[in-house]
C-alpha positions as CSV (number, residue, x, y, z in Angstrom):
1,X,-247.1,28.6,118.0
2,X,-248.0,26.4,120.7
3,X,-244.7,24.1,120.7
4,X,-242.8,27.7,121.0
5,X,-244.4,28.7,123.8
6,X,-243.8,25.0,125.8
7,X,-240.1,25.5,125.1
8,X,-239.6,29.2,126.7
9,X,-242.4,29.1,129.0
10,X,-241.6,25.1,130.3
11,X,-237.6,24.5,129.4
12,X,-239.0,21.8,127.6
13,X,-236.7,20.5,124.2
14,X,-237.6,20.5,120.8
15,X,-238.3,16.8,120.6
16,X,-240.1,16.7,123.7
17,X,-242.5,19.9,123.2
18,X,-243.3,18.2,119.8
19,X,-243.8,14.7,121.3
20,X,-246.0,16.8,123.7
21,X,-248.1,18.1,121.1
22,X,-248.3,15.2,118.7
23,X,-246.7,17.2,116.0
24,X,-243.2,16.3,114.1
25,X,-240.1,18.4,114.6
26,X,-240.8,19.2,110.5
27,X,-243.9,20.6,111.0
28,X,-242.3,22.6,114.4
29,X,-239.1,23.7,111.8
30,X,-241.4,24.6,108.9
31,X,-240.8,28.0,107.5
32,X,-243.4,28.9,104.3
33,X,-241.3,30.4,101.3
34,X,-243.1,33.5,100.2
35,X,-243.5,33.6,96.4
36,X,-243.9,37.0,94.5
37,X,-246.8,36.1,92.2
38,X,-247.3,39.7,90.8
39,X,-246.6,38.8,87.3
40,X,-248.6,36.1,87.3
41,X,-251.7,37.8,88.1
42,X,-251.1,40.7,86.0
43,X,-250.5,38.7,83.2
44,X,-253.9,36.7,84.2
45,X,-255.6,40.0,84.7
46,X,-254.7,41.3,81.5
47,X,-255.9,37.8,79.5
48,X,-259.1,38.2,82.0
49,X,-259.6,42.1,80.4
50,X,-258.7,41.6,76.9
51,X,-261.3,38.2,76.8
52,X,-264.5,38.9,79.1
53,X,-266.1,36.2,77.3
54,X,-263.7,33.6,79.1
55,X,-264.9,31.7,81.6
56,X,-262.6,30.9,85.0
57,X,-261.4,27.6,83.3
58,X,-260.4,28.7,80.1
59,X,-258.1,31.4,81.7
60,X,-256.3,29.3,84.4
């Protein structure tokens, strides 16, 4: 990330890479939470196999 790079590269602080960069200090502390969505799409697979005459809507 850009931000990262301005603070180890330039000593620059949080707030002021940020600032910088026009983005907020949540987007700059955002981590993304990985979800395990295995059984969801197994169990959508299996309604998908079981039904080939349902259409995209009628399964999700």
């Amino acid at each position: 990330m850009l931000a990262h790079y301005a603070i180890h590269e330039f000593g620059l602080g949080v707030v002021l890479a940020c600032d910088a960069l026009r983005i907020s200090r949540c987007t700059f502390y955002y981590q993304r939470k990985r979800i395990d969505d295995n059984s969801i799409i197994e169990a959508v697979s299996d309604v998908a196999e079981k039904h080939r005459g349902y259409g995209f809507r009628k399964i999700f």
